[in-house]
Structure formats: C-alpha cells, structure tokens
C-alpha positions in Angstrom: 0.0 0.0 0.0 1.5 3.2 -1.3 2.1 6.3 1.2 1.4 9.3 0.6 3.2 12.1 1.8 2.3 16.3 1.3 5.7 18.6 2.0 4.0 21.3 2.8 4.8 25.0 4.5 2.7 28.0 3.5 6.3 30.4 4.2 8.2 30.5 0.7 11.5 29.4 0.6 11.9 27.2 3.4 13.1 23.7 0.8 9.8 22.8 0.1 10.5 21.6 -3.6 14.0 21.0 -3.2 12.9 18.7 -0.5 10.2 17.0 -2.8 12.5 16.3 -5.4 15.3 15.3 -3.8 13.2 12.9 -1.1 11.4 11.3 -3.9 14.9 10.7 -6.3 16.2 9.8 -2.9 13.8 6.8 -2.4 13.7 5.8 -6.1 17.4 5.2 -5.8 16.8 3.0 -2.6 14.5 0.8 -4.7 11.2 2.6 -3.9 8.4 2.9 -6.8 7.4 6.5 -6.2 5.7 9.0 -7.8 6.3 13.0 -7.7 3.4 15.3 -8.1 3.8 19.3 -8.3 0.8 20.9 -7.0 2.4 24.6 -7.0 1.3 26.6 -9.8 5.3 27.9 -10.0 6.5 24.1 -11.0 9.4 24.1 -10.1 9.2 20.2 -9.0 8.3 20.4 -12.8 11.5 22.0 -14.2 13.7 20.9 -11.3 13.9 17.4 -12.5 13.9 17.9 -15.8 10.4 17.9 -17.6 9.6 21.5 -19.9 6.9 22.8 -18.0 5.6 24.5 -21.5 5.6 21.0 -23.3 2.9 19.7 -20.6 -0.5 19.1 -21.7 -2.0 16.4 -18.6 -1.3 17.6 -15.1 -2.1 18.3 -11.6 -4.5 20.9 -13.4 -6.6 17.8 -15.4 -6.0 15.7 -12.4 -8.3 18.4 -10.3 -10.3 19.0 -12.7 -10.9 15.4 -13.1 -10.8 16.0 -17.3 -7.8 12.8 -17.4 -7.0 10.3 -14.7 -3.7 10.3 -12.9 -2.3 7.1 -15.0 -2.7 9.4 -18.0 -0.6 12.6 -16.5 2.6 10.0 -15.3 5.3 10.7 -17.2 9.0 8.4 -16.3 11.6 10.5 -15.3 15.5 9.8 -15.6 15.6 9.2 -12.5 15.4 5.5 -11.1 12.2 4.7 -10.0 10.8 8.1 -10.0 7.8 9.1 -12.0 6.0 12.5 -12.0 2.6 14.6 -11.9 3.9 17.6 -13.7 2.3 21.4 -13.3 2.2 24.1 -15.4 1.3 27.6 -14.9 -2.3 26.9 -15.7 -2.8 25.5 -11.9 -3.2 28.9 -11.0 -7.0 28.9 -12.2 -7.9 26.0 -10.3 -8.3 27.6 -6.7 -11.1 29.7 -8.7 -12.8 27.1 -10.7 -12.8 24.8 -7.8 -14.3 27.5 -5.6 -18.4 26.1 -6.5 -17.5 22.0 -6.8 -19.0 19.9 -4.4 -16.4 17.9 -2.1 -13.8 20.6 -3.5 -11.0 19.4 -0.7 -11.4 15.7 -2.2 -10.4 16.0 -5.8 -7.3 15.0 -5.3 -7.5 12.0 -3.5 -10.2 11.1 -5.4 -8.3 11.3 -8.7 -5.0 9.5 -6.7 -7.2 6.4 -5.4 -6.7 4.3 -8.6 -2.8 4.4 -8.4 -2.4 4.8 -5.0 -1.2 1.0 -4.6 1.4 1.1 -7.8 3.8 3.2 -5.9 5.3 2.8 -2.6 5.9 6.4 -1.9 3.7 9.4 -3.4 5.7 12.5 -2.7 2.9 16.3 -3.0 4.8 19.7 -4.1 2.5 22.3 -2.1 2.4 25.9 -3.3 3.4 28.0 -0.3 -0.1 28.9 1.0 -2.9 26.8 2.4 -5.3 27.8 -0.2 -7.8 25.1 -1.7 -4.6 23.3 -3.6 -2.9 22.7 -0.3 -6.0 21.9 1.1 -6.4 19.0 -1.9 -2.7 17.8 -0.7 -3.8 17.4 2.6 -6.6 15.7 2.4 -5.5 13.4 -0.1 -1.8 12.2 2.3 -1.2 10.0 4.9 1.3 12.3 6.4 3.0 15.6 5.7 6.5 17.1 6.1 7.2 20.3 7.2 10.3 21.8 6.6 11.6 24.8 8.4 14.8 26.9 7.7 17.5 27.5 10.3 16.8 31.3 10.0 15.3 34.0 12.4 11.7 33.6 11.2 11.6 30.0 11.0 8.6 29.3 13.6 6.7 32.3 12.6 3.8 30.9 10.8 4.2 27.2 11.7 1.6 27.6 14.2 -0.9 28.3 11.2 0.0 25.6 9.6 0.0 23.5 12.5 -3.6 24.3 13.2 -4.6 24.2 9.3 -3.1 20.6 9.6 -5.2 20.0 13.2 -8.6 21.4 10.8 -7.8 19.1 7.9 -7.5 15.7 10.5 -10.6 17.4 12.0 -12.7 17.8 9.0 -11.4 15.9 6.0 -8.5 13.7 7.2 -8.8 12.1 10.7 -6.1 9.6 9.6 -3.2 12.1 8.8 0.1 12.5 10.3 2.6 14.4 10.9 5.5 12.8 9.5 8.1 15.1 11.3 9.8 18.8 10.7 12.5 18.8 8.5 15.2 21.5 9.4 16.4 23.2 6.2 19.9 25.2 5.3 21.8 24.6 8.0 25.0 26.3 8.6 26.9 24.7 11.5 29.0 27.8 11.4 26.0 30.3 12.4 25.0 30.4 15.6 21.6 31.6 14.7 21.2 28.2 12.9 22.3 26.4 16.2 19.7 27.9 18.0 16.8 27.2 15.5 17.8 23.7 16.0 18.3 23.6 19.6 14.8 25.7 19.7 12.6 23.2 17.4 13.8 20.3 18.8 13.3 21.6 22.0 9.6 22.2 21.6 8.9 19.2 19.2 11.0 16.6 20.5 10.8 13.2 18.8 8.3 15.2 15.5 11.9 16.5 14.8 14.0 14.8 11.9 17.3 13.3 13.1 18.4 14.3 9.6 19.2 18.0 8.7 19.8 19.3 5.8 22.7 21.5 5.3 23.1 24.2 3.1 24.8 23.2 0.6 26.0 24.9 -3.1 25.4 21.7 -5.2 22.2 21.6 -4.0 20.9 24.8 -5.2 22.5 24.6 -8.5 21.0 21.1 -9.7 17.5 22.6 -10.4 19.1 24.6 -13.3 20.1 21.8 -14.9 16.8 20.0 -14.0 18.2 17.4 -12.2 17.6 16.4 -8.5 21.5 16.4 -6.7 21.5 12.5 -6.8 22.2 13.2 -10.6 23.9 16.0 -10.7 26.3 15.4 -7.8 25.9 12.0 -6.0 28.8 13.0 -4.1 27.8 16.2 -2.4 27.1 17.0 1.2 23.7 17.7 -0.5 23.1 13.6 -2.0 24.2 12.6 1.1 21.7 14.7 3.6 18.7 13.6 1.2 19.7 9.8 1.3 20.0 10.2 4.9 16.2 11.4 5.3 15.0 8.9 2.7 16.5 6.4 5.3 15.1 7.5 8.1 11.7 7.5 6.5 11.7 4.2 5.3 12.8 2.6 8.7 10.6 4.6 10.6 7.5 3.2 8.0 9.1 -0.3 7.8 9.1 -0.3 11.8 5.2 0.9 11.6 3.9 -1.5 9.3 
C-alpha cells in the first residue's frame, strides 16, 4: 500500500520543492516505486527534475479537474524509480474554478485512489499557501513534512499551519500525520542556525527529523540543470543529507507497518 506524503509550509523558501524532489529521487534510488506530483502553480518540481513545463499538456490541473485520470498525466523521469505529476502555470486557475465543486477538498484524493497502490511512496509539491490546492494535498496524504529553515523567522507561521493541519484531520483527514519537521539550510558555522535547531527540537522533541539538511551549493545549482542532486552530484554534502532522510523514512514506515 502506497504512502502518501504532502511537504507542505505556506512560508516561501523554506526547501519545500528542493525537499520533494530530492526525497522522492532519494527513495527511487533506494528501490522505492514513487511517484512526484507538483501541485504549485510555480512548477518548479516540474523544471527541477527535468520535464519542460511549456511542453505539458495532462497535469495536476486535469488531475483536479478530473478532465484525465492520474495514469494518463505520469510521465517516467531519468531518475530511477521516479515518476512525476507535472504542473504548469495553468494551476493557478484551479483555486477559482474549484471554488463552487462539491467535495472541493477531495479532488485530489479522489483522482489519486486508482494508483495509490502502484507506488510505494507518493511525494505532493505544495504551493506555499494553504489555499484550496494545499487543502487538496492534505486531504489526499497520509502524512506531511514540514520543513523549516535555520533562519530568524523560521517558527513564525508554523503555528498556522500547524492548526490548518489539526482542521484538515478534524474535518477531512482524521487519519493524517505528521511525518516530522524537516530542518532546512543549516550552517553549523552560524550560531543563529544552532539555536533554531536547539529551539525546534526543543519544543517538538521526537516530530523533529534526526536528519538536517545542510546548506549546501550543489544543492541549489541542480535545479538549473533539471536534475535532482543524486544526478547532478551524487557526491555532495547535499546527496548525502537527502539519502539520509529517505532512510530514516523508510525505517521509521518499515518499523510501523
């Protein structure tokens, strides 16, 4: 039975898509069937590994709307393992037009529940809001990620979320969880980033990630080539953070199940 699993934050700029790509490459290189889907109307999940965001004509957008079925928006990436759910900047609409829909927050796992069990690992790109395409996400995962930056602001706004994500378990999803925080651009050399860390995991104890992921040059620079850093630098302190998390993940659901 495939999980599914939202990263979601509604602060930009936190790792959100650099997470999504490089989690999911991560697992398909650890021999897990999974399957990336951008729900960001920027997609950048999109270009980031590789797919030309103008070429796509089935996405998250027909997925929503329901007008093709998700086996018909997959396309194989060169990654191992990985597949994706592209976007294109056409997503934007759908907040509008799903505004009147009955069961609006559903339409995603809806569309998802035919394919759920091909993959072991379904990894959601959220936009940075928690608008009615976040909502979608939500509703549709088993769990979601959070990541948060080792910078000044980085619990500002996560109590939103938090209670966004206590609304969604209330309303829609009584069976998600939260997978854990993910700490984001670490710089062992700033003691600001130390003190986010000491901070979070203070407060959220075992919801924390043992794995943090450190800021890291390689990592930023593989997007551009649209390629996750397990392609473009397999070496880098980068490929080596994300294989860590993808680790943790799967032992922590192997130990579950």
């Amino acid at each position: 039975m495939g999980k599914i699993i939202a990263i979601a934050n509604q602060k930009g700029g936190v790792g959100k898509t650099t997470t999504s790509i490089n989690l999911a490459a991560s697992l398909g290189v650890l021999e897990k069937k999974v399957l990336l889907i951008d729900a960001d109307p920027q997609a950048n999940a999109t270009s980031g590994i590789g797919i030309d965001v103008e070429s796509v004509e089935v996405g998250t957008y027909q997925l929503l709307e329901h007008s093709n079925t998700a086996q018909e928006a997959i396309i194989k990436t060169d990654t191992p393992n990985l597949y994706a759910i592209p976007a294109h900047i056409d997503l934007v609409a759908i907040e509008i037009e799903l505004v009147d829909k009955d069961n609006r927050e559903y339409m995603l796992k809806t569309a998802l529940q035919a394919i759920k069990d091909d993959y072991d690992y379904i990894i959601i790109d959220c936009a940075p809001s928690l608008g009615l395409l976040t909502l979608n996400a939500l509703t549709a995962a088993d769990a979601v990620i959070i990541p948060i930056q080792c910078e000044y602001f980085a619990l500002e706004g996560l109590g939103k979320l938090l209670n966004t994500i206590k609304s969604v378990q209330r309303i829609h999803n009584p069976d998600l969880d939260i997978e854990g925080l993910l700490l984001t651009m670490y710089d062992s050399r700033l003691r600001l980033s130390n003190q986010v860390v000491e901070e979070v995991q203070k407060h959220f104890n075992n919801m924390v990630f043992q794995t943090i992921i450190q800021r890291n040059v390689r990592l930023s620079e593989a997007p551009s080539y649209g390629e996750s850093i397990i392609n473009y630098d397999a070496s880098s302190k980068g490929a080596s953070n994300y294989l860590s998390l993808a680790k943790e993940i799967i032992n922590k659901n192997d130990s579950n199940g």
